[in-house]
Each structure stands twice: as C-alpha cells, then as structure tokens.
ROLOVEX-29771 format. One record per atom (N, C-alpha, C, O, CB): y, z, x; residue in one letter. Coordinates in steps of 0.001 Angstrom, whole numbers, padded with zeros to 6 digits, always signed. Glycine has a CB too. Layout:
YZXA
...
REM end
This chain:
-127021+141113-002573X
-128397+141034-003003X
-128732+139587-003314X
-128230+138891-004197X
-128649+141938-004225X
-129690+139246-002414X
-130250+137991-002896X
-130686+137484-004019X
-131105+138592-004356X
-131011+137797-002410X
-130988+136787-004958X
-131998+136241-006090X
-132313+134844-006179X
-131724+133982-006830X
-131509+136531-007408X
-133738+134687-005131X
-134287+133439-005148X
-133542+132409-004429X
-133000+132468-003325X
-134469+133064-006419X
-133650+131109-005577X
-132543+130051-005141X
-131133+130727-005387X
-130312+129924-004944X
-132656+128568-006067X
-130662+131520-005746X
-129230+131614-006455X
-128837+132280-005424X
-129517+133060-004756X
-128961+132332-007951X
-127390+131895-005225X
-126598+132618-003934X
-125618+133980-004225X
-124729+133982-005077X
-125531+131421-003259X
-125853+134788-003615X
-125268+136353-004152X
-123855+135930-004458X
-123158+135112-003858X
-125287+137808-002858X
-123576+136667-005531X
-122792+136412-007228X
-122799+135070-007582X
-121969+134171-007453X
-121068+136822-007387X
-123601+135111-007921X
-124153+133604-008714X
-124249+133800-010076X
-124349+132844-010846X
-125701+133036-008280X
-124229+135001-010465X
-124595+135602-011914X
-123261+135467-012125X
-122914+134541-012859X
-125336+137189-012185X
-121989+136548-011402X
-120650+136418-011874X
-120112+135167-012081X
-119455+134851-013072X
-119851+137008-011095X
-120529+134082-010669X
-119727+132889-011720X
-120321+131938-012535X
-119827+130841-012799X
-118935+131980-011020X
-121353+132352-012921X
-121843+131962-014537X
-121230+132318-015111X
-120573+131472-015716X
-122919+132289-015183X
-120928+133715-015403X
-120439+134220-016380X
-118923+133912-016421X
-118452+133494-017479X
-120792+135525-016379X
-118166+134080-015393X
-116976+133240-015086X
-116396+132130-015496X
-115271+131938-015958X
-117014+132975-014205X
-117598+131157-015203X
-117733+129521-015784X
-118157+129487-017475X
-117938+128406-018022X
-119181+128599-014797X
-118486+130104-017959X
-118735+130245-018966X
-117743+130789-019808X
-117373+130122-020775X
-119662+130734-018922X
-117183+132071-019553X
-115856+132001-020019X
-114624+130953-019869X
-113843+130730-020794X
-115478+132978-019605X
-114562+130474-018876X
-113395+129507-018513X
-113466+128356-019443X
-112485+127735-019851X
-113462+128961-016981X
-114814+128099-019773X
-115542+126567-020467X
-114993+127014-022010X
-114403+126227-022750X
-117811+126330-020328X
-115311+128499-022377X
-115076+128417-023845X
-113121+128756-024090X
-112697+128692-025243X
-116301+129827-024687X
-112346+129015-023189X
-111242+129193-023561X
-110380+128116-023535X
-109277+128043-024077X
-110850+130078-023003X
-111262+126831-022512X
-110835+125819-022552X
-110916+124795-024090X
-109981+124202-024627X
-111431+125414-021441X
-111838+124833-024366X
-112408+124568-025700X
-111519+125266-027065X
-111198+124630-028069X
-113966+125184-025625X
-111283+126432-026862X
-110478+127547-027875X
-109034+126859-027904X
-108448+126766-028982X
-110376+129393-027174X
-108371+126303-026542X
-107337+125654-026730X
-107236+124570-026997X
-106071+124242-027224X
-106788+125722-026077X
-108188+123557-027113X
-107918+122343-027551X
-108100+122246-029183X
-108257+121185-029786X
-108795+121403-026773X
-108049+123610-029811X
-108365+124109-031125X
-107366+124519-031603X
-107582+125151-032637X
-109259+125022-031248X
-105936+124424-031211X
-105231+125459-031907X
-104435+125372-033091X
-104448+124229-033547X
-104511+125930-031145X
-103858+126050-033640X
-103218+125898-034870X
-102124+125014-035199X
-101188+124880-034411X
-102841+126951-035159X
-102169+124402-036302X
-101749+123358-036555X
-099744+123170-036255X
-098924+123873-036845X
-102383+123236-038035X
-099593+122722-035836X
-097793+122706-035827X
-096776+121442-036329X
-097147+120343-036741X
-097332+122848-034234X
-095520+121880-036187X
-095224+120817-036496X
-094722+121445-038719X
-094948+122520-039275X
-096818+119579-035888X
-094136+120330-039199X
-093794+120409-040664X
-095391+120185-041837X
-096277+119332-041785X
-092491+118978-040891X
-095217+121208-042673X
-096423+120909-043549X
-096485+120088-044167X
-095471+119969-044854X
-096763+121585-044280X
-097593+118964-044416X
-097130+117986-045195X
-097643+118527-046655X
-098321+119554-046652X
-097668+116510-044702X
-097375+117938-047800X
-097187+118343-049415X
-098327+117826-049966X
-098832+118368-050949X
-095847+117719-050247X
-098945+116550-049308X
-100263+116388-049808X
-101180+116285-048671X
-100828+115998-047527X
-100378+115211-050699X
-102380+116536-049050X
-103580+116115-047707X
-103575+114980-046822X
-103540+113776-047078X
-104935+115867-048218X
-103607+115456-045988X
-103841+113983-045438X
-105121+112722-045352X
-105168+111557-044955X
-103611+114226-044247X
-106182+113804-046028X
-107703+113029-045869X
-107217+112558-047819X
-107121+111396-048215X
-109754+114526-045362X
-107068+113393-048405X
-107438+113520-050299X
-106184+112952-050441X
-106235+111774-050796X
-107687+115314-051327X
-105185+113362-050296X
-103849+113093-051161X
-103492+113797-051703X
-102339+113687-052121X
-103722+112318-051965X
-104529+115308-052114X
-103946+116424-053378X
-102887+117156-052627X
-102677+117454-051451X
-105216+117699-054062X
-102263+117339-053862X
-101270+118045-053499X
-101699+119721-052597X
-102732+120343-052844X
-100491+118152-054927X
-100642+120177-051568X
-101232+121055-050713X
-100331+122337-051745X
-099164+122309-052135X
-100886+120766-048767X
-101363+123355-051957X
-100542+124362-052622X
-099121+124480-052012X
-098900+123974-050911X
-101248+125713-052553X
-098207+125099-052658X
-097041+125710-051586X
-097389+127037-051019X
-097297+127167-049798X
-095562+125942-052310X
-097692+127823-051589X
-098515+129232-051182X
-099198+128928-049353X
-098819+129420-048290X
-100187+129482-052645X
-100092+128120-049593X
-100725+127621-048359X
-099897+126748-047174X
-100155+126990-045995X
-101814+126778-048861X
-099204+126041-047418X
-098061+125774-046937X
-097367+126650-045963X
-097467+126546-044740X
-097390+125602-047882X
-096406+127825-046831X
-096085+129176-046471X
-096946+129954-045784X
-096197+130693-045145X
-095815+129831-047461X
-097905+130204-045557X
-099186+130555-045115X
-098889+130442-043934X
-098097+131064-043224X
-100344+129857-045525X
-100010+129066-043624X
-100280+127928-042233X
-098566+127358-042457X
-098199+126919-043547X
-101971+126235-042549X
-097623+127453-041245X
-096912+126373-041322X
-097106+125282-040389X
-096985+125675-039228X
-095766+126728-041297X
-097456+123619-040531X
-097974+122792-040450X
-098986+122300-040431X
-099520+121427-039747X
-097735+122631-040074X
-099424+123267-041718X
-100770+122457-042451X
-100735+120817-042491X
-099804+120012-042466X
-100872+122929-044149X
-101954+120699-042552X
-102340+119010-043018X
-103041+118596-043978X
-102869+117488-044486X
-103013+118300-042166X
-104173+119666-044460X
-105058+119297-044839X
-104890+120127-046047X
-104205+121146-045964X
-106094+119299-044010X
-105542+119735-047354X
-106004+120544-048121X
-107057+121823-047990X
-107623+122006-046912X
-106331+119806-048781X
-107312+122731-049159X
-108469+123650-048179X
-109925+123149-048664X
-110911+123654-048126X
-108365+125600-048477X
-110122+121957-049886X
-111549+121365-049566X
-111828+120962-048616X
-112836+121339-048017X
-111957+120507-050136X
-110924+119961-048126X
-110820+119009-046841X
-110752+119748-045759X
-111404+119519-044740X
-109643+118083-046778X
-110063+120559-045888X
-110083+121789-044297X
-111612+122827-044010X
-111954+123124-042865X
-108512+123342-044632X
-112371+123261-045213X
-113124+123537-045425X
-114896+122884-045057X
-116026+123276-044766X
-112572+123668-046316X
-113905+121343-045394X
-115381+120535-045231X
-115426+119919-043846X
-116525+119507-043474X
-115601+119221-046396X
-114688+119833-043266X
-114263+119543-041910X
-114669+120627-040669X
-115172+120255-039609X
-112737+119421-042011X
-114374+121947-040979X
-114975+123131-040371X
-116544+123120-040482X
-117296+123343-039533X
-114394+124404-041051X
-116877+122878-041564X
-118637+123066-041937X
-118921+122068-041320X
-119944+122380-040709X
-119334+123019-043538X
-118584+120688-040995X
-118995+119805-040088X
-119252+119661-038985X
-119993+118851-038428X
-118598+119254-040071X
-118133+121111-038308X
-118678+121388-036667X
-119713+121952-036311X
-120159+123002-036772X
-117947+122117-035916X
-120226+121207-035356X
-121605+121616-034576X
-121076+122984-033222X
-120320+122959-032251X
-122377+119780-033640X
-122088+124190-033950X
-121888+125360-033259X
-122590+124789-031645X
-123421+123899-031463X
-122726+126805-034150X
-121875+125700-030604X
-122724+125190-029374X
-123177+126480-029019X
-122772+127580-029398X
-121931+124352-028094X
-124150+126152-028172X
-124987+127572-027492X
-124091+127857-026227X
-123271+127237-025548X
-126882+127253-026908X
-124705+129198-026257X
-123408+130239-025369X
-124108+130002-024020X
-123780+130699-023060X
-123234+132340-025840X
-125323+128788-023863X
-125311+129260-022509X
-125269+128181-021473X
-125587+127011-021687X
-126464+130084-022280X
-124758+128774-020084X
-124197+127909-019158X
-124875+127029-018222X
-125152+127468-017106X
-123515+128566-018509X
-125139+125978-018507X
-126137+125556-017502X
-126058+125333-015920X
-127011+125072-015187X
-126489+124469-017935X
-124699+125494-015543X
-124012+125049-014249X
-125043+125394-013497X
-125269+124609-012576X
-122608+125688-013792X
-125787+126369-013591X
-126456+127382-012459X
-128259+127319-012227X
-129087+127497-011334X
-126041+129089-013031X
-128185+126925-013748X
-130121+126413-014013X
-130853+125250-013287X
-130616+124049-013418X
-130428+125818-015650X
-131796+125840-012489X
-132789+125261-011434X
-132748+123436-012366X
-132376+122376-011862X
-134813+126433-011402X
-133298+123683-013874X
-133783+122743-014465X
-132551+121731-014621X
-132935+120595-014898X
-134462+123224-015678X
-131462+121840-014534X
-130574+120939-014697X
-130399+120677-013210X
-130816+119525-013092X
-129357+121355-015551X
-130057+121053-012131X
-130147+120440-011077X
-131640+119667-010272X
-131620+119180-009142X
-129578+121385-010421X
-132541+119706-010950X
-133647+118750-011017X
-133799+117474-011676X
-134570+116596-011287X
-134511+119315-011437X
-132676+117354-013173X
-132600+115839-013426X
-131565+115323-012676X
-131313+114119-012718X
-132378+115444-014867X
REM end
C-alpha cells in the first residue's frame, strides 16, 4: 500500500529506527561498574555503605546522583528520519 511520498513500509522502519535510536541511547546509560568509591565524587560526602552494597560501583552520592538525573533533558519520542519537513531543510 502506497502513502503519498512515503515508500510501502515506511511506517515500520520508523518505528524500527526509532527503537534502534532509543536502545542505543539506553546503552550508553548503563549502570555504574567497577569498585564503589566511599566518598562522592562531585561533594566528597561520605557515600552511605548501605548504598554502596546496593549499586556496586557507585560514584556519586544520592544528592549529587539525584541532581544530576533532574538535569537531564527528556527527548521526544518522535522520529524524524522519515518527515517531509526535515528533508526540506
């Protein structure tokens, strides 16, 4: 089935590309490894041991880990690979 400019399954690999884009992203995210260190690395406070045991190879304290998360900019879920308007600039 045709649609317009878009070439039949053009929808699937949006959706395709769009998944591939966010798992790529999910892995350059992953959990911390490696030995925990005892104080923060941004603060200096001491890192609970509890948390430590937890996460093993924490880095951060959980203000500092906390305020660092709230700092990321959420992105929108959608894919532009395929939009008329981006292949016009």
């Amino acid at each position: 089935m045709a649609g317009g400019w878009a070439k039949d399954g053009a929808v699937s690999e949006q959706i395709e590309a769009s998944i591939s884009d966010e798992l790529a992203r999910l892995k350059t995210r992953r959990a911390p490894v490696g030995e925990s260190l005892t104080h923060c690395a941004d603060c200096e406070e001491e890192i609970p041991e509890a948390r430590r045991r937890a996460i093993p190879g924490v880095k951060l304290c959980i203000d500092c880990q906390q305020e660092r998360d709230g700092s990321q900019q959420l992105r929108g879920g959608v894919n532009r690979r395929g939009s008329k308007d981006s292949q016009l600039k």
